[in-house]
Each structure stands twice: as structure tokens, then as C-alpha cells.
N, CA and C of each residue as an Amber inpcrd file, in Angstrom:
protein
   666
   0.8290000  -1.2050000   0.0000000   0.0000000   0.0000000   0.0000000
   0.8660000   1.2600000   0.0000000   1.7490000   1.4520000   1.0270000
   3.1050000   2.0460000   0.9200000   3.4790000   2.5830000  -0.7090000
   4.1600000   1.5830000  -1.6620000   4.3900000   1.5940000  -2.6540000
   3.0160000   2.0300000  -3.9400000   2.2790000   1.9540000  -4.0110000
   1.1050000   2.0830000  -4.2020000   0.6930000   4.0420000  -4.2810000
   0.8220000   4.0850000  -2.9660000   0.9070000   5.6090000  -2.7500000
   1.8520000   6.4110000  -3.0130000   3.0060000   5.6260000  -3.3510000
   4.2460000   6.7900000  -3.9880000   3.8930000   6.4360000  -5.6690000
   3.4310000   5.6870000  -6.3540000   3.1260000   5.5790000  -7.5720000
   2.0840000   6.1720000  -7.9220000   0.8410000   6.1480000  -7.3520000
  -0.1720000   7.1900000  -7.7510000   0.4620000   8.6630000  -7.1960000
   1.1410000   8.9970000  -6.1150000   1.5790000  10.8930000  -6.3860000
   2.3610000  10.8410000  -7.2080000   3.3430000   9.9910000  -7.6500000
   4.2260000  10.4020000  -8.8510000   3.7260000  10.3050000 -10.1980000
   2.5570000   8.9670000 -10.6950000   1.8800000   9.4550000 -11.4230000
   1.4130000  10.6190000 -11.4500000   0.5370000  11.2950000 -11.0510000
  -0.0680000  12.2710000 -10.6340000   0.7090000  13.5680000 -10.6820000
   1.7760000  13.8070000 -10.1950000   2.4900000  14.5670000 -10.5430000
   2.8200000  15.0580000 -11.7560000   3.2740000  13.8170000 -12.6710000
   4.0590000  13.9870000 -13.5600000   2.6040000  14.4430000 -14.4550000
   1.5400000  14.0400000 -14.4700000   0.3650000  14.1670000 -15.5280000
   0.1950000  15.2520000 -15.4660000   0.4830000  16.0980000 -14.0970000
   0.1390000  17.5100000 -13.5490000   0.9160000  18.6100000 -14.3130000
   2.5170000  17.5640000 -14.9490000   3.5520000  18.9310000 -15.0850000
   3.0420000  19.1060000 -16.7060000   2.5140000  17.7930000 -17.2010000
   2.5120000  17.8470000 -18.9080000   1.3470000  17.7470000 -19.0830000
   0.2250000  18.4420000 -18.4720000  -1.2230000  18.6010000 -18.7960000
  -1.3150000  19.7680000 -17.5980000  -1.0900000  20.9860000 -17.3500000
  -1.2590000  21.6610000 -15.8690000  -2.4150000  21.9340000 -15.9160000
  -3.0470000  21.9400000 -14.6550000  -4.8780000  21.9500000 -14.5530000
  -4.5940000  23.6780000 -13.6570000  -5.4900000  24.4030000 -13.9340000
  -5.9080000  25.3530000 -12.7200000  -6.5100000  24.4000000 -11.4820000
  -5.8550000  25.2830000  -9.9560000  -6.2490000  24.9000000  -8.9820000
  -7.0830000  26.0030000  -8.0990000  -8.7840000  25.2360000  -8.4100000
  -9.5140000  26.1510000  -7.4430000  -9.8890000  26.6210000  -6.0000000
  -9.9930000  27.3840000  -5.6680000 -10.7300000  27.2410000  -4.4210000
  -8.9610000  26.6350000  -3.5550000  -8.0720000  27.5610000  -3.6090000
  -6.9260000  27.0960000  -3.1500000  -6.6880000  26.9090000  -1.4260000
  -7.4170000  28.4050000  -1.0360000  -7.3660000  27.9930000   0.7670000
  -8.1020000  26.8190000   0.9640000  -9.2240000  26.6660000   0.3890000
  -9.7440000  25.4800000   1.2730000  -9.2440000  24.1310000   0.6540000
  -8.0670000  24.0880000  -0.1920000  -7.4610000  23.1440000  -0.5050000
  -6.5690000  22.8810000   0.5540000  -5.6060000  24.2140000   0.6980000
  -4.7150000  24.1630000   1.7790000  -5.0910000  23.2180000   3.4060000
  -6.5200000  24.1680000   3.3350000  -6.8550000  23.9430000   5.0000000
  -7.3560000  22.5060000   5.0940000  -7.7770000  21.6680000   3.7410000
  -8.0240000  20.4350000   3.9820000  -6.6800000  19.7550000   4.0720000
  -6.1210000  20.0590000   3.3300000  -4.1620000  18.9800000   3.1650000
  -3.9100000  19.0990000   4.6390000  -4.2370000  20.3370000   5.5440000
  -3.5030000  20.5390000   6.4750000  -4.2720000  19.6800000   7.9050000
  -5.8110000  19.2750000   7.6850000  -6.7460000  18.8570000   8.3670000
  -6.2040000  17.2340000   8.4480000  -5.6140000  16.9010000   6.9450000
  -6.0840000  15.6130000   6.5180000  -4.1200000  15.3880000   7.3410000
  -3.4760000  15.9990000   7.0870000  -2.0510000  15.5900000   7.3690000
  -2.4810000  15.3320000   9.2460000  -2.4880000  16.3820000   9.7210000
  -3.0420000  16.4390000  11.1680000  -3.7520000  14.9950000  11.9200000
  -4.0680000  14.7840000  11.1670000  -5.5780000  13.3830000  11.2750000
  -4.4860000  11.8450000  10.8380000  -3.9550000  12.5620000   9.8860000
  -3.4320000  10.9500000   9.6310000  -1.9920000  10.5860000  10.5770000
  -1.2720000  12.1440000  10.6780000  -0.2890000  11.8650000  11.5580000
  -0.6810000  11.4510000  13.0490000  -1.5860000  11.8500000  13.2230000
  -2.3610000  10.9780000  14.8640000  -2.1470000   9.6100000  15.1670000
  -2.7130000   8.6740000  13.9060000  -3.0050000   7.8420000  13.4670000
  -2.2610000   7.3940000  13.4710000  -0.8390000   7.6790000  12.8300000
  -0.2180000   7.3820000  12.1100000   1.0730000   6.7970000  13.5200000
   1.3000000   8.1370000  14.2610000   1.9930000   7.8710000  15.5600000
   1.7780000   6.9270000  16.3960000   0.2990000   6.4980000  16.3690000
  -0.3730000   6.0230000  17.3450000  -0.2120000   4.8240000  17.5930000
  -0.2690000   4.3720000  16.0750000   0.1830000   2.8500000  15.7460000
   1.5460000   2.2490000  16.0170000   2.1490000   3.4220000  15.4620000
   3.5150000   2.7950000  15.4340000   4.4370000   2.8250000  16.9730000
   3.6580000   3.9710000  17.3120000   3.6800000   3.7600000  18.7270000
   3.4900000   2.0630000  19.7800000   2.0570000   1.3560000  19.3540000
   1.5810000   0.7600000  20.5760000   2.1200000  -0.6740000  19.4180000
   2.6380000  -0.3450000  18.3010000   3.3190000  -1.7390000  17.1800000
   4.6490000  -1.7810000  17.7050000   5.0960000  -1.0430000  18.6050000
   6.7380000  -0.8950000  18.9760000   6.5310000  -1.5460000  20.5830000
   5.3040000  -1.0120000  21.1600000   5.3840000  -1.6080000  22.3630000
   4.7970000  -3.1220000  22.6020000   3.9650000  -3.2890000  21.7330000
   3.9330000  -4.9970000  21.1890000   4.1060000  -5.9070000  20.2850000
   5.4590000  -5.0920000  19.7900000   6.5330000  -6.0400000  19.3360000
   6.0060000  -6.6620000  17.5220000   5.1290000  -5.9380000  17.0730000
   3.8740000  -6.0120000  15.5870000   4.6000000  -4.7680000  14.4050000
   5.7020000  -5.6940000  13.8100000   6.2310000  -5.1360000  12.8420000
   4.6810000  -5.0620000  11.6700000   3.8160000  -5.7300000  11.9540000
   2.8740000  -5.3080000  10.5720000   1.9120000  -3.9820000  11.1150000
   2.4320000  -3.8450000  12.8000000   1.3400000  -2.8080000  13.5200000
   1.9720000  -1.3960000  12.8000000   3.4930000  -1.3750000  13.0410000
   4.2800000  -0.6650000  12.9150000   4.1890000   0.0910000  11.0660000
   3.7890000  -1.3330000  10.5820000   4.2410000  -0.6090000   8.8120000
   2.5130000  -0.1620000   8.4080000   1.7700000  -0.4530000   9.0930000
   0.5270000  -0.0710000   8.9170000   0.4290000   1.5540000   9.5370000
   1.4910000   1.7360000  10.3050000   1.2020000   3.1720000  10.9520000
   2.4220000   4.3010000  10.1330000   3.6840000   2.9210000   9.6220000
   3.8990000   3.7580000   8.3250000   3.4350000   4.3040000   7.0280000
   2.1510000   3.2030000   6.7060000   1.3860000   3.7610000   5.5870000
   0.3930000   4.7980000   5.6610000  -0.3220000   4.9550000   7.1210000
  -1.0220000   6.4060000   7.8590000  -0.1140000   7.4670000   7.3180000
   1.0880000   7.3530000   7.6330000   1.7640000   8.7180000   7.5470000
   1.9890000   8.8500000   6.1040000   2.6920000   7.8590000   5.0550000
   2.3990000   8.0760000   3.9430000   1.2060000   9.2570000   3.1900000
   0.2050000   8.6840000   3.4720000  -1.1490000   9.5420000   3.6660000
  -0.9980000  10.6220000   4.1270000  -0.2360000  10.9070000   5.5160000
  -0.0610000  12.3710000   5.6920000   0.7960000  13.3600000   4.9150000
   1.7390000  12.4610000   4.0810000   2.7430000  12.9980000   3.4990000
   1.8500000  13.9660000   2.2770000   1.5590000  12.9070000   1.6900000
   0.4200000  13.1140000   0.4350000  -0.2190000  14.3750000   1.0090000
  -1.4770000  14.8080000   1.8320000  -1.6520000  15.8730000   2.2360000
  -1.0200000  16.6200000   2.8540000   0.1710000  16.7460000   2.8200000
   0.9930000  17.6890000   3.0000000   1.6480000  18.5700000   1.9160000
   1.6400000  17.3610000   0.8440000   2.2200000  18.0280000  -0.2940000
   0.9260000  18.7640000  -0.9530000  -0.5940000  18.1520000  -1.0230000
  -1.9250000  19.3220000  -1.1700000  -1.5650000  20.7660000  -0.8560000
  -1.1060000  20.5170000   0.6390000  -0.8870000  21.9230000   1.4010000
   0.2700000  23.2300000   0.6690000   1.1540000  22.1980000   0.3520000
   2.8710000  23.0800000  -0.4090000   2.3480000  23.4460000  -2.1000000
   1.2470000  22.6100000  -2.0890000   0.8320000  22.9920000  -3.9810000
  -0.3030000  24.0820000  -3.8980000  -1.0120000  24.2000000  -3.1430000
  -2.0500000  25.0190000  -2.7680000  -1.3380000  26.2820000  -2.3290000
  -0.2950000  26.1920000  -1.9900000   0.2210000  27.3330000  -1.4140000
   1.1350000  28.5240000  -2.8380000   1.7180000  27.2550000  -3.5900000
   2.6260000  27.6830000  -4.2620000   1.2170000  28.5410000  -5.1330000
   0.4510000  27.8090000  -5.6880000  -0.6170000  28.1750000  -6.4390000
  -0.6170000  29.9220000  -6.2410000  -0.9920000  29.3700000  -4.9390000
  -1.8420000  31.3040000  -4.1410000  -0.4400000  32.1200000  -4.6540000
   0.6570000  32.0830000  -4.6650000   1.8560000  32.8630000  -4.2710000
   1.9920000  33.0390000  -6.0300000   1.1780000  32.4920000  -7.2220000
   1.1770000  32.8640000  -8.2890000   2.0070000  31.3830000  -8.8780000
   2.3590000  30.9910000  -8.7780000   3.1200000  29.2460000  -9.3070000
   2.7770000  27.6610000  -9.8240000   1.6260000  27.9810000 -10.5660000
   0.9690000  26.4950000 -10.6310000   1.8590000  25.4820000 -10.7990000
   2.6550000  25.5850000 -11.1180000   3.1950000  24.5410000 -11.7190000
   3.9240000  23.8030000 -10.0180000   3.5920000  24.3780000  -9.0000000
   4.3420000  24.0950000  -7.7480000   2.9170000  22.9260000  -7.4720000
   2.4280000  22.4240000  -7.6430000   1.3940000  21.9900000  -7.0940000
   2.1760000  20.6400000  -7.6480000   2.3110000  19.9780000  -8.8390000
   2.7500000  18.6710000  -9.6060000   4.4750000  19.1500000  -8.7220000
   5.2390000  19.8220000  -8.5050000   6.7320000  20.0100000  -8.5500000
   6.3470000  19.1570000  -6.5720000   5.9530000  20.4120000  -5.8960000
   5.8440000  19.1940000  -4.7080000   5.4890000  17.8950000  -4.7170000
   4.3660000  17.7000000  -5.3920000   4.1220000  16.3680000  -5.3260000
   5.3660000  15.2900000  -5.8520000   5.9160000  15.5380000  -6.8810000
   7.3350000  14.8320000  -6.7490000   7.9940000  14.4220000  -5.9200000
   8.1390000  15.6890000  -5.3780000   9.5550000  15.5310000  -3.4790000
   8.3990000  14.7860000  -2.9180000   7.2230000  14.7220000  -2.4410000
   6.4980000  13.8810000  -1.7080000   6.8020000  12.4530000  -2.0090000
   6.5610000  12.2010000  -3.4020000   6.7350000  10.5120000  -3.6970000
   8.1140000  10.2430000  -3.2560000   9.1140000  10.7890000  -3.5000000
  10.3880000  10.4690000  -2.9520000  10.7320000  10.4030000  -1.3850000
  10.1180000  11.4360000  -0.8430000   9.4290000  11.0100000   0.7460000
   9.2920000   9.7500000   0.8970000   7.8440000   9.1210000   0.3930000
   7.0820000   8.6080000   0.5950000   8.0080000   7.0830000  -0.0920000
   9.1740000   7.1630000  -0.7720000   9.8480000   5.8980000  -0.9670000
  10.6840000   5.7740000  -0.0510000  11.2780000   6.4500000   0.5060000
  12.2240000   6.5520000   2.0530000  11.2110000   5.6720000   2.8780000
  10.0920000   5.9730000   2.8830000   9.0250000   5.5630000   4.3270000
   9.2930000   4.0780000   3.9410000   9.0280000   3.8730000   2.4650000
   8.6450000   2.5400000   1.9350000  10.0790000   1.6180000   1.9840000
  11.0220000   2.2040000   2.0940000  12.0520000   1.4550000   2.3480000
  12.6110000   1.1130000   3.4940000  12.2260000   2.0730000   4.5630000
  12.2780000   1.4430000   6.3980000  11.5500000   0.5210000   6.3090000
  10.0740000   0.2530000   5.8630000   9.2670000  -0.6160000   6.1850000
   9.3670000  -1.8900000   5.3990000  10.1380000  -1.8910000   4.6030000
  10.7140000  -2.5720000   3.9050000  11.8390000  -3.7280000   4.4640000
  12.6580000  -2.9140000   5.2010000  13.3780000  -3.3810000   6.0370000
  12.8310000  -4.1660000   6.9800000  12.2940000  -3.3450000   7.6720000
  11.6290000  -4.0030000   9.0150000  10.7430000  -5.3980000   8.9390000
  10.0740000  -5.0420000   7.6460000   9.2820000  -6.5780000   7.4990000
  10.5760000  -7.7870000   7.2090000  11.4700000  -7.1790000   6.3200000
  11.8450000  -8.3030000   5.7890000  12.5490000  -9.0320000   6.9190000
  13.3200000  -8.2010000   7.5810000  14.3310000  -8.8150000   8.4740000
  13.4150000  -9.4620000   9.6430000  12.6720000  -9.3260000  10.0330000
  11.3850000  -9.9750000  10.7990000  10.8700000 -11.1920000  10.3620000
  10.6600000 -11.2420000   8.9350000  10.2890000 -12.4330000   7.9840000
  12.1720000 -13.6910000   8.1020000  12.8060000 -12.9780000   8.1990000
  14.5040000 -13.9130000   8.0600000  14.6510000 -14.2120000   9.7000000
  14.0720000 -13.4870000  10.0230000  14.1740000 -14.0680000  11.8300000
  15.2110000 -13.3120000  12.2900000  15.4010000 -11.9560000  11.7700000
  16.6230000 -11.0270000  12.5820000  16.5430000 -10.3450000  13.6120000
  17.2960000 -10.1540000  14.3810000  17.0700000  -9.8080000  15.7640000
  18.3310000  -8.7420000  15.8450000  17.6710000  -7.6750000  16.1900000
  18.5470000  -6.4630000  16.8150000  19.7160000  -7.2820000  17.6530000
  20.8760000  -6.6960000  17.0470000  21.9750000  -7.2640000  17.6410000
  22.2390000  -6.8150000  19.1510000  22.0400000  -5.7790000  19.3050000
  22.0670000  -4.9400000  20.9210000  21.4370000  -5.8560000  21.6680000
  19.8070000  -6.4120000  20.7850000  18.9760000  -7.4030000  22.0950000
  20.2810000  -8.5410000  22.6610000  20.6600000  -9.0430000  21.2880000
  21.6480000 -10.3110000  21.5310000  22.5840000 -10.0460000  22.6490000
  23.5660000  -8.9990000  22.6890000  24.6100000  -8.2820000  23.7790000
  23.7680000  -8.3960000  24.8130000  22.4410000  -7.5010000  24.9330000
  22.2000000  -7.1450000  26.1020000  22.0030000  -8.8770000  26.9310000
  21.2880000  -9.4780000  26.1560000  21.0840000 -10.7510000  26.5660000
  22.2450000 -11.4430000  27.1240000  23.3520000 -11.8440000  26.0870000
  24.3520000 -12.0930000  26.9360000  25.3950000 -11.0780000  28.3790000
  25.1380000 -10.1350000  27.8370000  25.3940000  -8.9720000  29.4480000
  24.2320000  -9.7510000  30.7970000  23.5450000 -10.0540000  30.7580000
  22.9420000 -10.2950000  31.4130000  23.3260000 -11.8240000  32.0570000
  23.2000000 -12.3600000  31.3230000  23.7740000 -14.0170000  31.5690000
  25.0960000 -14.0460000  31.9550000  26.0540000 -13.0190000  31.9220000
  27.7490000 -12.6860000  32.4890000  27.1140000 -12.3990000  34.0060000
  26.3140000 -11.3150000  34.0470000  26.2210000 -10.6450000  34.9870000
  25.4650000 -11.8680000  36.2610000  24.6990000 -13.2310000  35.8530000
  24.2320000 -14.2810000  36.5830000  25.2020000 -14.5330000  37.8730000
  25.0380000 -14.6230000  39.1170000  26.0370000 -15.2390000  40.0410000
  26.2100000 -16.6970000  39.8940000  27.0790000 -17.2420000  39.9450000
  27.5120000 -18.5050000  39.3620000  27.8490000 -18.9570000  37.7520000
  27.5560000 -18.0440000  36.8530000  27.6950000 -18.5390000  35.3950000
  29.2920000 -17.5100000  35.7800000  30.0770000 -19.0900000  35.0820000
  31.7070000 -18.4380000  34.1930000  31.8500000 -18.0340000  33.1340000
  31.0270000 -18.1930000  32.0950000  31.1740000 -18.2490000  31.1030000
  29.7920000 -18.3330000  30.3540000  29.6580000 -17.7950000  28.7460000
  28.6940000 -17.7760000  28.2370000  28.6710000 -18.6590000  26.7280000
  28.4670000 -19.8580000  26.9090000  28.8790000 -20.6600000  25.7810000
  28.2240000 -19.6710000  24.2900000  27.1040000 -19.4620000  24.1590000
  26.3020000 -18.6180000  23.3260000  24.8460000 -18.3000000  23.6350000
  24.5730000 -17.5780000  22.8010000  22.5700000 -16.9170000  23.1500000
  21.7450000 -16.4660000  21.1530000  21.2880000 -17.2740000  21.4020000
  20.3550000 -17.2970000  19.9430000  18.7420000 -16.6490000  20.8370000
  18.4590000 -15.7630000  19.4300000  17.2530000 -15.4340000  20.2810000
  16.4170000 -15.1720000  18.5240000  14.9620000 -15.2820000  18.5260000
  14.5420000 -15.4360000  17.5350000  13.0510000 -14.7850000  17.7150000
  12.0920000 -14.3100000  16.9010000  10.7420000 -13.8370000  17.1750000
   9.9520000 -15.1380000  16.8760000   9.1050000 -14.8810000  17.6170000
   7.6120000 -15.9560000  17.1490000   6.3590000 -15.0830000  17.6420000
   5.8310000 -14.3780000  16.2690000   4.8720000 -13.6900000  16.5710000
   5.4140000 -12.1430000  16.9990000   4.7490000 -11.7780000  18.1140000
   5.0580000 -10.8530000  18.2940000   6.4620000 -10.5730000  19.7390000
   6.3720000 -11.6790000  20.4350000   7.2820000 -11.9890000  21.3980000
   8.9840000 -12.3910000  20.8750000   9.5880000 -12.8270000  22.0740000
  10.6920000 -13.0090000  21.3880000  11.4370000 -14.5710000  22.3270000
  12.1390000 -15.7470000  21.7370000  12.2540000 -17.0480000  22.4580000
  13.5480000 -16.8320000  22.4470000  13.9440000 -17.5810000  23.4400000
  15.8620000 -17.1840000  23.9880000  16.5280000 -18.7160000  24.0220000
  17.5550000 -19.2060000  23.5010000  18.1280000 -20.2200000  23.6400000
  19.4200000 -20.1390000  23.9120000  20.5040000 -20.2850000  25.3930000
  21.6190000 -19.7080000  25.6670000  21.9090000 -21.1230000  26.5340000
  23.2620000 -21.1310000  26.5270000  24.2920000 -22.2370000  27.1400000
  25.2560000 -21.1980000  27.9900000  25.3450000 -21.5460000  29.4960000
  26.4520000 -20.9470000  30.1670000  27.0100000 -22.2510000  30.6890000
  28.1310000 -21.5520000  31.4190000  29.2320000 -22.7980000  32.0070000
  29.2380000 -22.1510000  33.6900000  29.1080000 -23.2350000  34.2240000
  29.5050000 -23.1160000  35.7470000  30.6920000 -23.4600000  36.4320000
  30.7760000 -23.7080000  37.8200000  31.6110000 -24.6320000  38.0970000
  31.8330000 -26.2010000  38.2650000  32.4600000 -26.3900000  37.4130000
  32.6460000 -27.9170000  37.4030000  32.3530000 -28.9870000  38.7770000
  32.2160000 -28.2920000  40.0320000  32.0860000 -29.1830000  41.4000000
  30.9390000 -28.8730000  41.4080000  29.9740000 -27.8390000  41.0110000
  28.9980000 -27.7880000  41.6480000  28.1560000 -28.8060000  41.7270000
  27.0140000 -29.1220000  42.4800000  25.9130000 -30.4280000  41.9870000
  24.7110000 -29.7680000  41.4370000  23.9950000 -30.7650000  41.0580000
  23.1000000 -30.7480000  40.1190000  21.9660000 -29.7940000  41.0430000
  21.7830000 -29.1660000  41.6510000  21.1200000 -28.6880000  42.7610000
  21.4210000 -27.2320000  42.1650000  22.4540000 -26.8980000  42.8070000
  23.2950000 -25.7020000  42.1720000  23.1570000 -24.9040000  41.0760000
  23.3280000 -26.3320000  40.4470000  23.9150000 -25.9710000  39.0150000
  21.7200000 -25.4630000  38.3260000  20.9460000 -26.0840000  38.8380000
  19.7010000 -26.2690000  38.1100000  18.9620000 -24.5200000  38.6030000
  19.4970000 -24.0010000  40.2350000  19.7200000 -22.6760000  40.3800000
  19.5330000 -21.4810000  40.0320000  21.3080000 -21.6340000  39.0370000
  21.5170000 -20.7450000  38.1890000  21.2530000 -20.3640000  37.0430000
  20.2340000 -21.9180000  36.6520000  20.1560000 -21.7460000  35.1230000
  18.3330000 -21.3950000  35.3720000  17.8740000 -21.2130000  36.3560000
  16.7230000 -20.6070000  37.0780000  17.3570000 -19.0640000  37.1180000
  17.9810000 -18.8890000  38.1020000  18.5180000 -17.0660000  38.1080000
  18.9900000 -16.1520000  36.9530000  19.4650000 -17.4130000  35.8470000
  19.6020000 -16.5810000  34.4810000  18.4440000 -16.7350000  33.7450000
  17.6960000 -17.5160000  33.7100000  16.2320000 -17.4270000  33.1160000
  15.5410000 -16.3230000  33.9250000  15.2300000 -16.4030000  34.6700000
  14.7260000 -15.1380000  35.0730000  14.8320000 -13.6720000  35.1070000
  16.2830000 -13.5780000  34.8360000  16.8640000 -12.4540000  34.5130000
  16.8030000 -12.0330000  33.5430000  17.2160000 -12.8900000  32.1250000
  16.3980000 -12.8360000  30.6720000  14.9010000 -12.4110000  30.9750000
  14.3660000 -12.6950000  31.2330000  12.5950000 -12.1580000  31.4030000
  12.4160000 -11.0160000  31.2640000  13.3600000 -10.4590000  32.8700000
  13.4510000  -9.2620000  32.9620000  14.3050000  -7.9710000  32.5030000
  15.4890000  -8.9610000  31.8880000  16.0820000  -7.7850000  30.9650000
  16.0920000  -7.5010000  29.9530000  15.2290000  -8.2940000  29.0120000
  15.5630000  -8.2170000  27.3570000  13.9800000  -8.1470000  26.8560000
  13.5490000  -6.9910000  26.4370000  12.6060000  -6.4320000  25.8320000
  11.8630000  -7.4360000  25.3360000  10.2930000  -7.6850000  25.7120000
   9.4200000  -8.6500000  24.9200000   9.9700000 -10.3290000  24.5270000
  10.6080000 -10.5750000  25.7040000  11.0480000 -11.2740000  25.5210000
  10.2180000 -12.4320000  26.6520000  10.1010000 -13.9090000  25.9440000
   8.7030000 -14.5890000  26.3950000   9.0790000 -15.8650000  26.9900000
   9.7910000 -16.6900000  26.7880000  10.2810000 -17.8210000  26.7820000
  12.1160000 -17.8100000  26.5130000  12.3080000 -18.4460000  27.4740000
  14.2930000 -18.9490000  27.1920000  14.4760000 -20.4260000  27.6040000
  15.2060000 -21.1090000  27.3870000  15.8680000 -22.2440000  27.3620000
  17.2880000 -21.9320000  28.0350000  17.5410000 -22.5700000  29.0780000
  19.3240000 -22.4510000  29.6700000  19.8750000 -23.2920000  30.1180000
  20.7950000 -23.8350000  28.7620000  21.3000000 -24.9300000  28.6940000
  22.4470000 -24.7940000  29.8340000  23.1960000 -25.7070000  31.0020000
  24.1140000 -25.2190000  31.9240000  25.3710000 -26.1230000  31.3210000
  26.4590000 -26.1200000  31.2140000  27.1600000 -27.0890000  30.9950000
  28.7850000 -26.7660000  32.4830000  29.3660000 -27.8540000  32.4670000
  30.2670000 -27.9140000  33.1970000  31.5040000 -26.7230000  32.5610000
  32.1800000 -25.4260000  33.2910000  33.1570000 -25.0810000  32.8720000
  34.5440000 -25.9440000  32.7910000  35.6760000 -25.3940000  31.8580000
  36.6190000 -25.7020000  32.0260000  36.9990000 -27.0570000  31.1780000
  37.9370000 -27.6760000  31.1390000  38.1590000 -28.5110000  30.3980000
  37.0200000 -29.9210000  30.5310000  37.0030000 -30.1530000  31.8130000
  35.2160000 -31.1350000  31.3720000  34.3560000 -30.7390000  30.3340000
  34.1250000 -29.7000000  30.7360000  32.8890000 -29.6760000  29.6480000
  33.0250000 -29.5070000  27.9920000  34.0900000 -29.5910000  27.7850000
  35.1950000 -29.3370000  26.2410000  34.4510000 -30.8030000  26.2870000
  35.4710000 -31.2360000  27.1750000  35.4050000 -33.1310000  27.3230000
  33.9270000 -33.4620000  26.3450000  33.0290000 -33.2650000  27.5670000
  31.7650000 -33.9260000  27.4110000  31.3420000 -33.5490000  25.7660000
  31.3560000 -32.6060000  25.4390000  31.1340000 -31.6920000  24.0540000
  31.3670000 -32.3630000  23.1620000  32.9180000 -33.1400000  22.9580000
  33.4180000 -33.9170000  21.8390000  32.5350000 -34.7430000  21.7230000
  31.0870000 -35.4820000  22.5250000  30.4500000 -36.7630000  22.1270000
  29.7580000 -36.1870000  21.0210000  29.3060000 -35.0000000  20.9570000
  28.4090000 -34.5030000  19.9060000  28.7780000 -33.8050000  18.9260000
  30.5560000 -33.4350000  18.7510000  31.1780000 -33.1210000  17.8220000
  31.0610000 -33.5510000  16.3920000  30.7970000 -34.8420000  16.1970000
  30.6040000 -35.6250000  14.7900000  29.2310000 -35.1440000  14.6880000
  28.8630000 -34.6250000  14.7970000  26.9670000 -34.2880000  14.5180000
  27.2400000 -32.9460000  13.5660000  28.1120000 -32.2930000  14.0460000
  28.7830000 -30.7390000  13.4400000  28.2760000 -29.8950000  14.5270000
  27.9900000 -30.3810000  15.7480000  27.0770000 -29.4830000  16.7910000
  28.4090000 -28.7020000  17.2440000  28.4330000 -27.3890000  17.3220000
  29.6470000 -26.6740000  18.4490000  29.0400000 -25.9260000  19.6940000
  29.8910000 -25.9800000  20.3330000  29.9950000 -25.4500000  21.4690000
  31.0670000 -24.2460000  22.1590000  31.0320000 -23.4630000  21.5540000
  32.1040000 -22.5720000  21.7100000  31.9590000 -21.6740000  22.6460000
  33.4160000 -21.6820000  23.9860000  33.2000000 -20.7420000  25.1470000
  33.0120000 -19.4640000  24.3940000  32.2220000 -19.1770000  25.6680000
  31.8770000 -17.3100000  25.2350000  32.9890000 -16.3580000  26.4330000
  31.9540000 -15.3660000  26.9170000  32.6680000 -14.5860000  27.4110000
  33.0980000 -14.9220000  28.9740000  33.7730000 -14.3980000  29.7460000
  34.4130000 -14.7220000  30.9150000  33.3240000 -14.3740000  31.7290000
């Protein structure tokens, strides 16, 4: 829809520069572009607003195509104006810079879906996630942290290393105190998995059984 709306103003434009129409009744052209921009940018915020706080990249590009719309009556407003000031030909000339606007919009949202659709995840979430799992009392080490969307939430799959003496008591703990901590530190985030493994050369040890699979296990951070 996005795309859609930069093709009809640039159509539109261009029909405007090589056929120019008189534009009547120009204030109340203005004061509608300026009604209609007002109205859609509401809209438009609103969404992308409460699509950011629940995690709805389609909430988000739907509140990019609102503003699209506002763009469009905005450029009403800059052609209506040029008009009054004696310039018809400003009415098709804005509308140009609008569609080019309005392909910028279409190319954030562009982004955002796609990398959402490939399963990409803000790399900062990833850091912060593992900052968090360093920061666990008892984890040495952070073997790795995969984190992925489903829907609108987000699922966590991370391996730390403990101490090799601890017992199974202990050890089941920490991988409780770092799950929980994930909950609470990493944005929309719904579900984790925390795999614990033995630090230090044991747990290298144990690792090699699943080496022929191509599975790795590679220490992380201290």
C-alpha cells in the first residue's frame, strides 16, 4: 500500500507537469491537506507507537502507511500554497519531493518486514542478553545466546558454564537465576531455554560426544 501511494503521487504529478490543470478554491485546498495531514499523523503515531510496544512489525508498517497519507496531504498543502503565491506549476513540482518522501518511508518498512520475515534480531537485544547471563552469580562463562521472534514476542536459547564441582542442585539454580533475569532484561522477551554445561576442560570433554553431529559449542565470554 506504501508503494502504491508513492506511484499514484508520482503518477499524478508527472500528468500535472505535462497537462497543468488550474487549482480552485486554493485555501480550502490548503486547510483540507492541512486537516487531513493532522488526522493521519495521529493515526499514524499512534500505531507505530503501541506496534513498537507490542513487538507487531505489521502494527508498525501499517502506521507507516497512515503517515504516507499524511505525506500526500501535506504536499496538497505546499501545492495550494505555491498556487496562491502565483506558481501552478508548484502543485505537480511538490508532489514529486512527496513521492520520494514517501519511498524513504517505503524502504524502512521494507526493512523491518523483511528482516522480521529472516528471523533477525537487533543485535544490541543479543549483547544485552548475553550482558545479562555474564552478569548471573555462578555462570563463568557464556557458551552462546540465539534469540529469535515468534509472533510478536521473542524465544531465547543460551548455554552458560559453571563450576565444574557444583551439583546438580546448584547448578539447576543458576540456570533458574539466568532465566529469570532474561525475562526481565531483554525487551518482549517470552520464553528462554538455559542450557548449563560444566566449565573448564570437562565440559570441552563432554562436548566432543556430539562433535561428529557438526554441533559446536564454543566458550563465550568470561
Amino acid at each position: 500500500m506504501i508503494a502504491l501511494s508513492a506511484m499514484l503521487a508520482g503518477w499524478e504529478s508527472i500528468r500535472r507537469l505535462a497537462d497543468p490543470q488550474q487549482v480552485a478554491h486554493a485555501w480550502v485546498v490548503a486547510a483540507a491537506g492541512l486537516v487531513g495531514f493532522a488526522g493521519n499523523e495521529l493515526v499514524a503515531s499512534y500505531r507505530i507507537r503501541v506496534g513498537r510496544q507490542i513487538g507487531s512489525a505489521a502494527l508498525v508498517a501499517d502506521g507507516l502507511h497512515a503517515r504516507t497519507d499524511g505525506f500526500t496531504s501535506l504536499a496538497v498543502v505546499g501545492g495550494a500554497l505555491g498556487v496562491l503565491a502565483g506558481f501552478p506549476l508548484a502543485d505537480p513540482i511538490v508532489g514529486l519531493l512527496i513521492t520520494v518522501a514517501i519511498l524513504f518511508v517505503l524502504k524502512g518498512a521494507a526493512v523491518d518486514i523483511y528482516r522480521r520475515l529472516m528471523d533477525a534480531v537487533d543485535p544490541d537485544l543479543v549483547a544485552l542478553a548475553e550482558d545479562t547471563l555474564v552478569a548471573t552469580a555462578g555462570v563463568t562463562a557464556v557458551e552462546g545466546v540465539r534469540l529469535r521472534w515468534v509472533g510478536h514476542r521473542l524465544r531465547a536459547e543460551a548455554g552458560v558454564c559453571v563450576d565444574p564441582v557444583m551439583n546438580v542442585v546448584g547448578a539447576h539454580a543458576v540456570a533458574v537465576d539466568a532465566h529469570h533475569r532474561l525475562l526481565h532484561g531483554v525487551p518482549k522477551l517470552a520464553e528462554a531455554t538455559v542450557h548449563v554445561s560444566p566449565g573448564g576442560p570437562e565440559g570441552a570433554e563432554q562436548h566432543q560426544t556430539l562433535a561428529h553431529h557438526g554441533l559446536r559449542h564454543d566458550q563465550g565470554r568470561p
